[in-house]
C-alpha angles and dihedrals in degrees: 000000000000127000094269092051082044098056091042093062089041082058095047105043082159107062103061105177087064093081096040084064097045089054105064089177089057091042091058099051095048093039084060095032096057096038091049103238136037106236082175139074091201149034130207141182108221097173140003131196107186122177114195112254091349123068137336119195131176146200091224114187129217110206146179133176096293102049143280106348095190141354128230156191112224106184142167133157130209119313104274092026093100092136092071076046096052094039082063100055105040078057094054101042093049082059100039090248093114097119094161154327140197127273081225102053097243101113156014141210114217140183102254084231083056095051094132080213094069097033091213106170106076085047089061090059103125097006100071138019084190128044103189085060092074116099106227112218110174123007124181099174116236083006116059141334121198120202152175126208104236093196137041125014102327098069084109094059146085114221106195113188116204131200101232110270100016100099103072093182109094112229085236084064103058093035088063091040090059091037091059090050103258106163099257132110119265113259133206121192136206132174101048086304101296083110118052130177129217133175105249115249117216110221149084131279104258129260119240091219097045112033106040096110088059094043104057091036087063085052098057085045085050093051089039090047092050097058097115097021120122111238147171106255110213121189139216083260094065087054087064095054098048087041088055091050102051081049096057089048080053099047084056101047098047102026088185080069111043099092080053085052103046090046096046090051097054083044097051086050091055092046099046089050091054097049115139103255105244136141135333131233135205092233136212078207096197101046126170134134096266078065098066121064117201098211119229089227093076093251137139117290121270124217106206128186096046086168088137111043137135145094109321140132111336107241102037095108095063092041098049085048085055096048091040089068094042099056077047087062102254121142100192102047106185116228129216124264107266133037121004112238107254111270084254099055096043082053096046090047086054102050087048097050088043098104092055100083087063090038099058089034102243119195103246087015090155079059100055104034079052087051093049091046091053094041087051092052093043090056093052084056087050095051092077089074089051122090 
């Protein structure tokens, strides 16, 4: 635990679990202590959603030599809160996906098929017998899980699980965007949409220094595919709120930033409305390079997770790959081939992705939020020499 983890548990006494997951050496002890072995030789924090005062809950990873060994979700709520607690694990142990739980009572360790938010297990009816079978890819817990069947005739496959109302691309969407040829796997939804099916791709996520060229060739066959396709249109004001939003998270996180962050996302409102009106994408919307996958096979590129898609700002895409590489640390991100994202956009697209230093529990994270927050009010300096 560095200096910044260990202010933001000084500042939330009430929330103990906090420091337990900001503490992976600790973690581990109690993890193995409470589940009564240690099948693992590491621990690792994926992905963390913290609300201030309120709940913390984690994708912990379980891992060997050979890589992750297992997936969980690692919870707890305010001190005093212990029905939320006891709800997850009533949920979990109903599924077999109880792993462990404190001695205290502050927290539980639960099965991501058992993660009460996504309410997984009817949805596996018919797809498999056994859950634990399943190889879990991607978890973000209440949010999303991602995962692959290891046995029988699904092996082929991509299961994604999502919380209701947190997809915002219509299947409809994605179907008409396959069907025109965009380079994206076909999908196939159940469940009202909240489970959708795709064939798995073998390959590897793309590199920013090797694989730009294909990348952003995908991207002009995504935005040509898309002509008559019916989407979801985004503005440059939706930026900003997304943008505010990232900054407040920040401000309470690092509390030495928030009147930086306050004052850079006022500044990137006034900035974004004042965008010069130019031409629409069809957009990717998340895009970093985890979100392209170079086939073995030798193929074209495929851009996968395509959750917020849709016409937007001409130019995100490449902003939002840049900013993607800096939250992971880098200090030289590598754009892609073509025109560079107006100054505004790359901004907006740091200050968005701020918070995920701390999220996906970077070593130095204050650094380089600090840093993201320096390079997106530099570029709203810059936007005076853009037309």
């Amino acid at each position: 635990m560095d200096d910044a983890d260990l202010s933001i548990v000084e500042r939330d006494p009430d929330l103990p679990v906090l420091g337990l997951l900001l503490d992976t050496a600790r973690l581990d002890e109690e993890l193995a202590a409470a589940a009564g072995e240690r099948a693992w030789s590491s621990v690792e924090v994926e992905r963390l959603r913290y609300k201030v005062g309120t709940s913390v809950q984690a994708s912990v990873a379980l891992s060997d030599d050979a890589g992750p060994v297992r997936r969980l979700r690692v919870a707890g709520y305010r001190r005093g809160r212990t029905d939320k607690l006891r709800k997850d694990i009533r949920w979990a142990r109903s599924g077999g996906g109880l792993v462990a739980n404190s001695e205290s009572g502050s927290w539980s360790a639960v099965a991501p098929w058992a993660d009460r938010h996504l309410g997984i297990g009817d949805r596996l009816a018919g797809h498999a017998s056994d859950p634990s079978a399943l190889q879990v890819l991607s978890y973000n817990p209440a949010r999303r899980l991602v995962v692959r069947p290891t046995v029988g005739d699904g092996t082929g496959l991509l299961m994604k699980v999502h919380a209701p109302g947190t997809s915002k691309a219509p299947t409809a969407t994605l179907h008409a965007l396959a069907a025109a040829g965009a380079p994206i796997v076909p999908t196939s939804a159940e469940s009202g949409g909240t489970v959708r099916w795709s064939s798995w791709v073998d390959g590897r996520v793309a590199g920013p220094d090797v694989d730009g060229d294909a990348v952003a060739d995908a991207l002009e066959l995504l935005d040509r595919a898309a002509g008559g396709v019916p989407a979801r249109t985004w503005s440059s004001q939706d930026l900003s709120v997304r943008a505010g939003r990232a900054l407040r998270t920040v401000g309470s996180l690092l509390p030495a930033l928030a009147g930086a962050a306050s004052s850079l996302a006022a500044d990137l409102d006034e900035a974004l409305r004042q965008l010069p009106a130019g031409a629409t994408s069809f957009l990717h919307g998340d895009l970093s390079p985890d979100q392209v996958i170079v086939p073995n096979s030798g193929g074209p590129v495929v851009l996968i997770d395509l959750d917020d898609c849709g016409r937007g700002p001409g130019g995100w895409d490449r902003a939002t790959w840049l900013a993607s590489q800096v939250a992971t640390g880098s200090v030289d991100p590598v754009p892609l081939p073509g025109p560079a994202p107006h100054p505004t956009l790359l901004s907006a697209a740091l200050a968005i992705r701020s918070p995920e230093p701390f999220q996906r529990r970077r070593v130095g994270w204050a650094r380089t939020i600090e840093s993201m927050l320096a390079m997106s009010a530099a570029g709203l300096r810059a936007r005076g020499g853009r037309a």
